[in-house]
N, C-alpha and C positions, 0 to 999 in steps of 0.2 A: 359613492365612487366605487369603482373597480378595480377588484388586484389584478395586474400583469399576471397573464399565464407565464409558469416558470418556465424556460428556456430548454426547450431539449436539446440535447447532446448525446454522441455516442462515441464510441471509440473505436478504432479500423485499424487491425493490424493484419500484411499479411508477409506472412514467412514462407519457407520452402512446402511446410506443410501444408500450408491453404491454397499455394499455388498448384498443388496438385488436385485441390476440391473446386478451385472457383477460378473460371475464366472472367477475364477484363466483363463478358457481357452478365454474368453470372453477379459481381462484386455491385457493378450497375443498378440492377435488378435490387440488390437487398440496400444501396441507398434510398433509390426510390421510394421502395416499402416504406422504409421510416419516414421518409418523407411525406409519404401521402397517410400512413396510420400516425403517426405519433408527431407530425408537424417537425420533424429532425431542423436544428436552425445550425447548429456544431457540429461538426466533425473534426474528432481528435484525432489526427490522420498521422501512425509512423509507415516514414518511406519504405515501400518493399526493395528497394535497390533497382527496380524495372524503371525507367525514365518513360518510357511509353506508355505502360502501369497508372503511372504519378501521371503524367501531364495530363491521363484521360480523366482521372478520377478529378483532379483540380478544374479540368474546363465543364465537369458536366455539375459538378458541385454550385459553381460560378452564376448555371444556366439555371440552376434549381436553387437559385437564392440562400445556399446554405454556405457558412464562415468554416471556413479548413485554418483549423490551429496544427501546427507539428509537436509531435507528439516524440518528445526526445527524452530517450533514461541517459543518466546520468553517470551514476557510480557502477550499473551492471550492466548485462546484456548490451552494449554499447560496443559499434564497429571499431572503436580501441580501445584493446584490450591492456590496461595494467599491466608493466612489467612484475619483477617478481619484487621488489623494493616498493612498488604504488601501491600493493595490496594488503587490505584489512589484515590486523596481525591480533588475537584474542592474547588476553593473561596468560595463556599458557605457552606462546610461541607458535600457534596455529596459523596457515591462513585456508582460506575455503571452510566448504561443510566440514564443524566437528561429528563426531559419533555418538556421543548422547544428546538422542530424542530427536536426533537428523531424523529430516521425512527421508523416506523409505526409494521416493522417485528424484532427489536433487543431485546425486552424480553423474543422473542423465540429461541434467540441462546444463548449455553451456554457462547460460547465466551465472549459474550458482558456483560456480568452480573459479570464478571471477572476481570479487570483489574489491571495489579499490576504495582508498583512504579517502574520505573528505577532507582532508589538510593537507593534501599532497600538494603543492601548486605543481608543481612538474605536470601531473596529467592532466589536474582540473585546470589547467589553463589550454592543451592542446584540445581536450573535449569541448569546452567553451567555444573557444574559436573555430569549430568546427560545427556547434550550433549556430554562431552567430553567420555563416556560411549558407547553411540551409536555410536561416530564417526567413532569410529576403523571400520567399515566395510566401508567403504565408499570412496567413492573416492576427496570427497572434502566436504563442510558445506555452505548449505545457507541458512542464516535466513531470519524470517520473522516475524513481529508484532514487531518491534523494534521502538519504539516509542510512542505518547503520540497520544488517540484518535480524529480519526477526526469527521466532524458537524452530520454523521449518528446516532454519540451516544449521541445528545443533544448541544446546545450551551454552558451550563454550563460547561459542560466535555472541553473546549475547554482553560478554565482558569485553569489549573492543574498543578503541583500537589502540595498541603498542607497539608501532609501527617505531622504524628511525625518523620518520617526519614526526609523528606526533610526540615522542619521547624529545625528541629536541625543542619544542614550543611548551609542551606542560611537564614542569621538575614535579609534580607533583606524582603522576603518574606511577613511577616506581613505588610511594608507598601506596598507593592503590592497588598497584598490581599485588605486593605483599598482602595486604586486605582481602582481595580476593581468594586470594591461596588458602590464606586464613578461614575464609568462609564454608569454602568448596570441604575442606577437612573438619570444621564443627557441624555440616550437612552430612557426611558419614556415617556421625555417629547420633543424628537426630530423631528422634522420637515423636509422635503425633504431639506429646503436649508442648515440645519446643518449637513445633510449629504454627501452634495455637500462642503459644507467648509472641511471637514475632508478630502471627497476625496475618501479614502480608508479604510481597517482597521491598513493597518500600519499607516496612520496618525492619527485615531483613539486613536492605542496605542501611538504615539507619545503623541496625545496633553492631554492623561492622565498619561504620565509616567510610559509606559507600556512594553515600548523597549527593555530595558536589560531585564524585565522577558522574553519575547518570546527569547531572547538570551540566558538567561540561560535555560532555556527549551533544546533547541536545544545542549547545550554542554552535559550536562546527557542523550540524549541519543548516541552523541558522544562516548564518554566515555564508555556508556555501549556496545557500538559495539567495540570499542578496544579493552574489554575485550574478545569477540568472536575471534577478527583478532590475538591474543596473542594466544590462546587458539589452532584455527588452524595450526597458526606458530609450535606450540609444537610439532602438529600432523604430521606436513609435509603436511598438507592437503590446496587447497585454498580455497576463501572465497567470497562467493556471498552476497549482502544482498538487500533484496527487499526494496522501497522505495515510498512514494507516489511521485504519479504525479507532475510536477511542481509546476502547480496551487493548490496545495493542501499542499507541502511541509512543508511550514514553519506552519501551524497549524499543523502538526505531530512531529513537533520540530528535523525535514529533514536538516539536512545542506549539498544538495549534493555533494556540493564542499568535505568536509571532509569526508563524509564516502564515496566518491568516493576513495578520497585518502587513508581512512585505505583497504578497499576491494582492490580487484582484479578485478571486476567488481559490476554495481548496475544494478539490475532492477525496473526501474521506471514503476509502474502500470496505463497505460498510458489507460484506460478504457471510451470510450466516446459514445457507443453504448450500454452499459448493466446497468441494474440497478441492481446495489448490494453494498455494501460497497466497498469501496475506488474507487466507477467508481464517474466520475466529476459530471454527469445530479443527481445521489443520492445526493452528499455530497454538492452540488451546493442548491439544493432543500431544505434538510433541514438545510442550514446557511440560507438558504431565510427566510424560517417558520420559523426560531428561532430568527433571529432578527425579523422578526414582531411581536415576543410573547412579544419582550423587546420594539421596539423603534412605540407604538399602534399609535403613530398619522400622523407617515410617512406612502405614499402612497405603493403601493407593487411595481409598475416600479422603481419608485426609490430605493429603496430599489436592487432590481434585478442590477440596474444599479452599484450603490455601492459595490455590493459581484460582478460582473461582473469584475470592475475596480481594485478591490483585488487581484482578481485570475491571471489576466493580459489573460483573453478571452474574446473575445467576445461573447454575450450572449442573450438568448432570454429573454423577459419583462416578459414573460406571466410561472407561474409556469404549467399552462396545458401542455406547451411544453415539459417541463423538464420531466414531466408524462410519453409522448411518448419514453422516453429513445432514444431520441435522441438528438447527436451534430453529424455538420456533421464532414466527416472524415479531414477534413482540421484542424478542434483543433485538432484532434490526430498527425498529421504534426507537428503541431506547439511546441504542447509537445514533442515531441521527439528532435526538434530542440533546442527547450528551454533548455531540458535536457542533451542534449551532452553541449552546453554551460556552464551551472554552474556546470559540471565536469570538467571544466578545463582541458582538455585534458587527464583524466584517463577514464576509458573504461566503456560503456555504454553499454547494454544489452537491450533496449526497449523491456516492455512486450507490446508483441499485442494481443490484444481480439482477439479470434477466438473458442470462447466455446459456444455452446449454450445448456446449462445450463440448466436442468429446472426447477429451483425453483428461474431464474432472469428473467426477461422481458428482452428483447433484438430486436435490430433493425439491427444485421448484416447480412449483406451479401457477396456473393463473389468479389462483384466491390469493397466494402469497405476494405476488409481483405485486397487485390490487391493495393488498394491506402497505407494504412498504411504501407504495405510491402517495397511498393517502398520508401518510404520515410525513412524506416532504412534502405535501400540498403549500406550506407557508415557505417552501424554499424559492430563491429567485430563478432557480436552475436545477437540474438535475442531470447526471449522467447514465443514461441506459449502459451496465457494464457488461463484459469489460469489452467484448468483440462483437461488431455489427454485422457481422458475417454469419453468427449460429446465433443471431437474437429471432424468434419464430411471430411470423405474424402475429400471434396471438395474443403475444406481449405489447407489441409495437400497437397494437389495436385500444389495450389497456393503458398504455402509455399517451396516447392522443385523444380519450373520452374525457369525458367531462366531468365525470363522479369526483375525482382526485384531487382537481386545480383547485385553488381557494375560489372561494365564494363570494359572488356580490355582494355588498351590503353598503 
């Protein structure tokens, strides 16, 4: 018998910025392409706010046999914005990017200056019903921003959330927040060999009684994707939902195992070549910087070494590397292997880079796009990331050959 070739998919985003590079015939033109190189059958399509935009891109999708899912974030960058009571609040009374180990470019995206609580019912019910609004066109719903931010938006943001919502549902949290405090101030005065005793940062949390908060983290945002997968069920529509990387998972408060299981499929943003938010070499970089903001007497290899052994990659010492936006393509392997794993046998979608962007630095190329390919070959899907707009023939070409797909036998 024969495997099903796995499902290509991409993603389409266009904002103020793309509308000044790509007119309605221009946006056309790069569906197409995927379509005729890479067999495109998905498109993750968020609305650009043009209804003329939208209806073209929907009728010519339709004509070209390819399935347009709405591509809706949740907790950020989302047309309602958090009041100041709805938003993420860290152990320390923060909301927004904190300052240690913040990327360098996140005061300039609206996004990030945004964050709102996954327990809020107040907003996550007016954003809810404001997807369940858009859905009716669509052929299915996949979210995205579902979850609690990773180290681009600061170390602090990474102890969240203590919000008035959330302090009112878990009593527990105050002595958490005290644990934290606790922690951040035996990180001051740490030394390379205390962070060899730890180990890790799960041991970290362990040996300050930190365990069940990154537990319960990860159940609200559970929770809040059920109520998406509830929502689609109504719709008759399925349910995609983006995810970070492995190595990055459980600081997003990721349980892929379970939101493997409420979805139909996940896509893990499996980004080891670009630098931008949720690719590994950023978010890798600034847990570096940000624990050296907190733990000033450990060295920075160690250190490196420590966030290296958290992530479960291996990793280079030197934060100059991490600059060069590069890992090689063997972590992207590894992530996706990782990833089908703690799905436990429900369905994986690996996003693979192949965008080159131009507002990220990037180190891909065609050997690389080629290796990451082969290594979803056993997936039932794949997602071309993250924008279909700067994805280059070239790739799209690599994407639709034959080398890659599983093999007859």
């Amino acid at each position: 018998m024969n495997h099903a070739a796995p499902l290509i998919a991409s993603q389409l985003r266009i904002d103020d910025a793309e509308c000044t590079l790509f007119g309605e015939a221009e946006v056309i033109a790069r569906i197409d392409a995927a379509r005729k190189y890479a067999h495109l059958g998905l498109l993750l399509y968020s609305p650009s706010g043009n209804l003329t935009l939208d209806h073209a891109i929907f009728h010519h999708c339709k004509k070209r046999g390819i399935a347009v899912y709405l591509w809706y974030n949740v907790l950020f960058d989302n047309a309602i914005l958090p009041e100041a009571d709805e938003q993420v609040v860290d152990a320390f009374g923060g909301t927004g990017p904190s300052d240690t180990g913040e990327w360098h470019a996140a005061r300039g995206a609206a996004e990030l200056r945004f964050l709102a609580c996954p327990s809020n019912p107040g907003y996550n019910r007016l954003v809810r019903n404001r997807c369940r609004q858009l859905l009716a066109d669509y052929d299915g719903l996949f979210i995205d921003a579902v979850g609690f931010a990773l180290p681009s938006f600061g170390l602090e943001m990474q102890f969240s959330c203590f919000c008035p919502s959330c302090l009112a549902r878990e009593p527990r949290l105050e002595v958490w927040r005290g644990r934290v405090h606790e922690l951040r101030e035996r990180l001051v005065s740490a030394d390379d060999g205390e962070l060899d005793r730890w180990g890790t940062f799960a041991g970290l949390a362990e040996a300050f009684g930190l365990r069940d908060f990154f537990a319960h983290r990860a159940r609200l945002v559970t929770a809040l994707a059920e109520q998406y997968a509830a929502l689609a069920r109504e719709a008759g529509k399925p349910l995609g939902i983006d995810v970070a990387s492995p190595a990055l998972a459980w600081l997003a408060g990721h349980d892929l195992r379970r939101l493997a299981a409420v979805a139909d499929w996940i896509k893990p943003r499996i980004y080891c070549r670009t630098y931008g938010p949720s690719s590994i070499p950023l978010e890798y970089r600034s847990l570096a910087m940000g624990a050296k903001g907190w733990a000033q007497r450990a060295g920075m290899p160690a250190l490196m070494r420590f966030i290296g052994r958290s992530i479960g990659l291996e990793m280079p010492e030197s934060v100059y590397s991490l600059d060069q936006a590069y890992l090689p393509a063997s972590a992207a392997c590894r992530e996706m292997e990782r990833a089908a794993a703690a799905a436990g046998g429900n369905r994986v979608f690996p996003g693979v880079e192949c965008s080159l962007h131009p507002d990220f630095e990037t180190s891909l190329d065609e050997a690389t796009v080629g290796e990451c390919l082969a290594a979803a070959a056993g997936a039932p899907g794949v997602v071309l990331g993250w924008n279909l707009l700067f994805i280059p023939d070239a790739f799209l070409k690599i994407a639709g050959g034959s080398p890659w797909r599983a093999p007859a036998r």
